[in-house]
C-alpha positions as CSV (number, residue, x, y, z in Angstrom):
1,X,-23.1,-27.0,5.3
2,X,-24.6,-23.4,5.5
3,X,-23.2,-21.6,7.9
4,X,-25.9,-19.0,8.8
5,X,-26.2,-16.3,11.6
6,X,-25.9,-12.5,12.4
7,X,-23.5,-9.9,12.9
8,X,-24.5,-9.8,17.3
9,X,-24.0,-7.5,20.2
10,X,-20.9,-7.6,22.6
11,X,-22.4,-5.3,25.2
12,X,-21.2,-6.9,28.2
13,X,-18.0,-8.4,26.6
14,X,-16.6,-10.2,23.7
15,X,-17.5,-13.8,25.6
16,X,-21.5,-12.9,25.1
17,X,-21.1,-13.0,21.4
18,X,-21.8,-16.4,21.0
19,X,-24.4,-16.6,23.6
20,X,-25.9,-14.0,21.7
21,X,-25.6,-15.9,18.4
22,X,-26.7,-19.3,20.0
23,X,-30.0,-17.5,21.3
24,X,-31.1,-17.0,17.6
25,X,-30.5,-20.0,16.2
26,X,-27.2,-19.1,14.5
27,X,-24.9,-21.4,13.2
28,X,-22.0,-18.7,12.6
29,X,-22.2,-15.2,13.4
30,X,-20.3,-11.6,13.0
31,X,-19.1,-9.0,15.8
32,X,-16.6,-6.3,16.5
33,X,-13.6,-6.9,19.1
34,X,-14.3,-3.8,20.3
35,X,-16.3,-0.3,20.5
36,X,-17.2,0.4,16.8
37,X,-16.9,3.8,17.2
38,X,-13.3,4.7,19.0
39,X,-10.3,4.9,18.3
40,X,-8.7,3.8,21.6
41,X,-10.1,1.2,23.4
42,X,-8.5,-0.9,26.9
43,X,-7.3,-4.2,25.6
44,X,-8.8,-7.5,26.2
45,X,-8.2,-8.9,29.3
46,X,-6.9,-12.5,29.2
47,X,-10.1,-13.8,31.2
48,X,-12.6,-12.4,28.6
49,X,-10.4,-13.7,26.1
50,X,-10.9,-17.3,27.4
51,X,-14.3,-16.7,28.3
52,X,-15.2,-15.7,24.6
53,X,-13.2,-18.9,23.6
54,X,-14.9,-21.6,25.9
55,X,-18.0,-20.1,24.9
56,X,-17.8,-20.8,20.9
57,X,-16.6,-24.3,22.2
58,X,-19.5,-25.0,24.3
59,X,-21.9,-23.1,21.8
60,X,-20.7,-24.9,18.8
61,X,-18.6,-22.2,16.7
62,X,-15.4,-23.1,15.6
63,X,-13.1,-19.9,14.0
64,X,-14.4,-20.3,10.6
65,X,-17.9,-20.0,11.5
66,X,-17.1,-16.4,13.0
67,X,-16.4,-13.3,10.7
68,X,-15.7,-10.6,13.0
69,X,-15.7,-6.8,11.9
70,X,-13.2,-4.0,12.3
71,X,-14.7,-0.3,13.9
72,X,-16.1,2.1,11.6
73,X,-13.7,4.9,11.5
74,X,-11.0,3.2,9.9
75,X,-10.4,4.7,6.8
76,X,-7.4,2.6,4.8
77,X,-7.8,4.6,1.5
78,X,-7.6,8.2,3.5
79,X,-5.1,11.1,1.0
80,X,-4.0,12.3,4.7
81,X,-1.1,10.5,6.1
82,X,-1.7,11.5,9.9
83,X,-4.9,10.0,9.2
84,X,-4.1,6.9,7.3
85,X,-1.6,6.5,9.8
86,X,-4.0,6.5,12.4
87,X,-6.3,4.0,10.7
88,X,-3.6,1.5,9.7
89,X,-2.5,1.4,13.6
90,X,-5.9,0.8,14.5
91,X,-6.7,-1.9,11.9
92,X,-3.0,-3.8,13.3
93,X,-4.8,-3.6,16.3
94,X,-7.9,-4.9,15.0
95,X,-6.1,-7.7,13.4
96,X,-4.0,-8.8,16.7
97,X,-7.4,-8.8,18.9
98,X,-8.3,-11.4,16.5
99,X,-5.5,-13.5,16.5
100,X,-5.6,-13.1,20.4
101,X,-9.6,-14.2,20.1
102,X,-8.4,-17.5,18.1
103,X,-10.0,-16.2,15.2
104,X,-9.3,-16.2,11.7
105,X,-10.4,-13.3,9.7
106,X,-11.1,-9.6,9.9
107,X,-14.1,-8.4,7.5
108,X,-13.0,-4.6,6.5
109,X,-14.6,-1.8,4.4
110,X,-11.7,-0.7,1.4
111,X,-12.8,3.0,2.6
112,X,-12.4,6.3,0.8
113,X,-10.2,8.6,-1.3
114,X,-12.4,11.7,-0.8
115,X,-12.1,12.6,-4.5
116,X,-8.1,13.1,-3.7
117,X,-7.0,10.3,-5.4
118,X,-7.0,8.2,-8.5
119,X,-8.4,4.9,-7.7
120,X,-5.1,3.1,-8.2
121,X,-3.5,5.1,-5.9
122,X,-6.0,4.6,-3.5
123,X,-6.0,0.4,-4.3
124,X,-2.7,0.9,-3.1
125,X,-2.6,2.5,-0.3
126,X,-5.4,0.4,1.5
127,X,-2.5,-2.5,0.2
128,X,0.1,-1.0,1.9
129,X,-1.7,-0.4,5.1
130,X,-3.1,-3.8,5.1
131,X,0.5,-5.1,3.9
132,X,2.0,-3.1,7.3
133,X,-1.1,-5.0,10.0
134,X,-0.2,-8.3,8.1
135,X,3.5,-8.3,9.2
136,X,2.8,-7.4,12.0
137,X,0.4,-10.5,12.9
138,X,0.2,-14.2,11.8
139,X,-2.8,-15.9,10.9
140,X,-5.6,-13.8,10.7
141,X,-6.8,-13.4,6.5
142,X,-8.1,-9.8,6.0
143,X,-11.5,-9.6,4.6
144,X,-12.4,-6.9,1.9
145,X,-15.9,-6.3,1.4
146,X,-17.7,-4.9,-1.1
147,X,-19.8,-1.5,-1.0
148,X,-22.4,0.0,-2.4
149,X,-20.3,2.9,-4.3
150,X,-21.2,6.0,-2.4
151,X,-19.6,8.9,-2.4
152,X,-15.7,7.8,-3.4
153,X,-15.8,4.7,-1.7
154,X,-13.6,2.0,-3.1
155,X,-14.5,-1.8,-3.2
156,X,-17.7,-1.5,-5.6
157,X,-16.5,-3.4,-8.6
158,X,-14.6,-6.5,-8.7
159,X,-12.2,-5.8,-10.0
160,X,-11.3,-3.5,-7.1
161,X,-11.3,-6.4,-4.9
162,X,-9.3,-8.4,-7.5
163,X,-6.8,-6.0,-7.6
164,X,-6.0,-5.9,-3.6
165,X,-6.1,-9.2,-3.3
166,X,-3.2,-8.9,-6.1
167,X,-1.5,-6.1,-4.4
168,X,-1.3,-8.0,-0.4
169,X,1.9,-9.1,0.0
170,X,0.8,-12.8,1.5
171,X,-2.1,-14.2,-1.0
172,X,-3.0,-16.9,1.5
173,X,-4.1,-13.8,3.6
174,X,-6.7,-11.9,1.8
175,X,-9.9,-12.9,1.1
176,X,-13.6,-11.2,0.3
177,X,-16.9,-10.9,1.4
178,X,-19.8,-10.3,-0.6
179,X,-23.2,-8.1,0.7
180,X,-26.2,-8.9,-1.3
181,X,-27.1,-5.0,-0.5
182,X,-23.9,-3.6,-1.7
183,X,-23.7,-5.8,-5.0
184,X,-27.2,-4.9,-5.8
185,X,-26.7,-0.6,-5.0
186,X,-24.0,-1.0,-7.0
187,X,-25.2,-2.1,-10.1
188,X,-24.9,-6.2,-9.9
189,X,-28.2,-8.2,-10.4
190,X,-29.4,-10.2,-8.5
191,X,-33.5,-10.9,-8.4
192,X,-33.7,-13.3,-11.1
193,X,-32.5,-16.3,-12.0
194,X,-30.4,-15.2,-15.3
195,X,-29.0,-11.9,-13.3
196,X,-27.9,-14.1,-10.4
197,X,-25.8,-16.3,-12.3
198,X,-24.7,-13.1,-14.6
199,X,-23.7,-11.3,-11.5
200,X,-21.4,-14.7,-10.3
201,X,-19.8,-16.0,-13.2
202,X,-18.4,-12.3,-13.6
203,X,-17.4,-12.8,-9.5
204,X,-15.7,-15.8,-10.7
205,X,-14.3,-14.7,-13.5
206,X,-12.3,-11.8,-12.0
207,X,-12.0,-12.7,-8.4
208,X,-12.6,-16.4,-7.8
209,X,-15.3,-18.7,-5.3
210,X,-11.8,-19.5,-3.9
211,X,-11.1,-16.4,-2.3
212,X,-14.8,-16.0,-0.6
213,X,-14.6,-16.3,2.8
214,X,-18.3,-15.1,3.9
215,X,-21.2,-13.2,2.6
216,X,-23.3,-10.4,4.4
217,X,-27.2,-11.6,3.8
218,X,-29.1,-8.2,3.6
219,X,-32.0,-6.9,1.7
220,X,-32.1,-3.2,0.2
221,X,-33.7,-0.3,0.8
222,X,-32.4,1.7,-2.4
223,X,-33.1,0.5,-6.1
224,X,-31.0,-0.9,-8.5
225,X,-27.5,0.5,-8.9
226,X,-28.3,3.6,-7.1
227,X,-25.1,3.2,-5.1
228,X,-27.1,3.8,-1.6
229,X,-26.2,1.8,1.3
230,X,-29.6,1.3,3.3
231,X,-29.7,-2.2,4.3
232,X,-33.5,-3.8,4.8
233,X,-35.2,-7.0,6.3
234,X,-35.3,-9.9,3.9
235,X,-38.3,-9.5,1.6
236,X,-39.3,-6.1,2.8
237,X,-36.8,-4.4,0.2
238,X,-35.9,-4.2,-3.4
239,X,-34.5,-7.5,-3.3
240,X,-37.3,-9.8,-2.3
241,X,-36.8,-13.2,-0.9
242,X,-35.6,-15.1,-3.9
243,X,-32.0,-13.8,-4.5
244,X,-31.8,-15.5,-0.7
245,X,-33.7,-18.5,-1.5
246,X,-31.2,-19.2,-4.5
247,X,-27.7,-18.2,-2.0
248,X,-28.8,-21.3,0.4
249,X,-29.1,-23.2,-1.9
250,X,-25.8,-22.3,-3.9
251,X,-23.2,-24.8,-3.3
252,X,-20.7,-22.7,-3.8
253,X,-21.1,-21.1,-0.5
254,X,-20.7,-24.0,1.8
255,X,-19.3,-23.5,4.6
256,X,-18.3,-20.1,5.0
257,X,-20.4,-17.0,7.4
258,X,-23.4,-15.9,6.1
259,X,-24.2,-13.4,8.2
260,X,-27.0,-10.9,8.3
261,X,-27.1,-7.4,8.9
262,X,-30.7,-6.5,8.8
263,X,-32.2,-3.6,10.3
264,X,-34.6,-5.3,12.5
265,X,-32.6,-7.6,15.2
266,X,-35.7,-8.9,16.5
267,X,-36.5,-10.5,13.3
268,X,-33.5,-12.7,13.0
269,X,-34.0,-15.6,14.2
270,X,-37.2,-15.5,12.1
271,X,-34.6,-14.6,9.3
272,X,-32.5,-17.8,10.0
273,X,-35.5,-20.0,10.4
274,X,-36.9,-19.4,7.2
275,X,-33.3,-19.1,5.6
276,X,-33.0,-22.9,6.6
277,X,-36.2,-23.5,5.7
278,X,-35.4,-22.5,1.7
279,X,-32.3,-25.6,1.7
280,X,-33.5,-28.3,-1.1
281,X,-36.3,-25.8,-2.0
């Protein structure tokens, strides 16, 4: 079954999520537990928290159909340890919302070295802050995604994700998420049919289908392999429809969130429709 929705507003609580989600047709969709943008945030209350859960009940979204995101300025890859410090405490915290919400998963950005580190050392230090919020919690799997490559931003090649999944000190805990926009800024095809199956045979050669655990469905504004992280509406970028026409239709991605990120929220449920509309075609 393809699980497909969009990553949806919480303005007015965690428990509108799936309202939102249910309003556009979505059979899964993505959030944040909290305020994107700060650090320090009051903590659920326990009504909102069973508010938010009756609701997936009632709206049809069981955990695995939900892919939540942590805030932007978490940086697990930062050189400065006041910093890092800072961003490993807020990702534990990140991580227990989650396992307070009944959910499953955290979807996270590797973050950046800022050009003071080697990439190893940085692979590790994400591991080790990632290995502190997993002790620290039970349950919830953390979710590396991919990115574009920009600036010194970590996570655009497979093999980094390979090699944190290696580093986590729980395997059963780690798991990835591939954007369609990311993959193609950073120099993974994906708009015909011989680059497609290129671009995942080399996914499943050095990270595995088994560790996917959602995809982010956007279209690009920047061209091929320029490492620029501009997401667009499906078909209005670089990508074109077909890369999304093949995904639904990829068996290999049953069953897990895929969840878009568009620029243009009133288009999704246009988005979804037609995503649907591309199964057996």
């Amino acid at each position: 079954m393809k699980l497909l929705g969009a990553h949806v507003s919480i303005a007015g609580g965690v428990s509108r999520a799936p309202l939102n989600a249910e309003a556009i047709g979505a059979k899964a969709f993505a959030m944040f537990t909290k305020n994107q943008r700060q650090w320090n945030v009051p903590p659920l209350g326990e009504e909102e928290v069973e508010l938010f859960k009756r609701n997936c009940r009632e709206q049809g979204f069981p955990p695995e159909a939900i892919l939540p995101h942590d805030g932007y300025l978490i940086n697990l890859a930062n050189p400065e340890r006041e910093e890092w410090e800072r961003s490993v405490a807020a990702f534990t915290d990140e991580m227990r919302r989650c396992q307070l919400l009944g959910l499953k998963s955290l979807n996270f950005h590797p973050g950046s070295h800022k050009g003071a580190l080697s990439e190893e050392e940085a692979l590790k230090r994400i591991a080790e802050g990632v290995n502190r919020a997993l002790g620290e919690t039970e349950g919830v799997v953390a979710v590396i995604e991919n990115t574009a490559g920009q600036g010194s931003s970590l996570g655009y090649k497979f093999e980094h994700l390979a090699r944190l999944l290696e580093l986590f000190s729980d395997p059963s805990r780690g798991g990835v998420c591939l954007d369609t926009c990311h993959l193609f800024a950073a120099g993974y095809e994906l708009r015909d049919e011989e680059g497609y199956r290129k671009t995942f045979e080399e996914f499943q050669r050095v990270v595995g289908f088994k560790s996917l655990r959602g995809m982010h469905l956007n279209d690009s504004k920047g061209e091929y392999g320029k490492r620029l992280d501009r997401h667009h509406s499906l078909g209005e970028g670089f990508l074109g429809w077909e890369p999304f026409r093949r995904l639904v239709n990829d068996p290999r991605v049953e069953n897990i969130p895929l969840i878009l990120e568009t620029i243009d929220e009133t288009k999704w449920e246009e988005e979804i429709r037609r995503l649907y509309g591309f199964l057996g075609n």
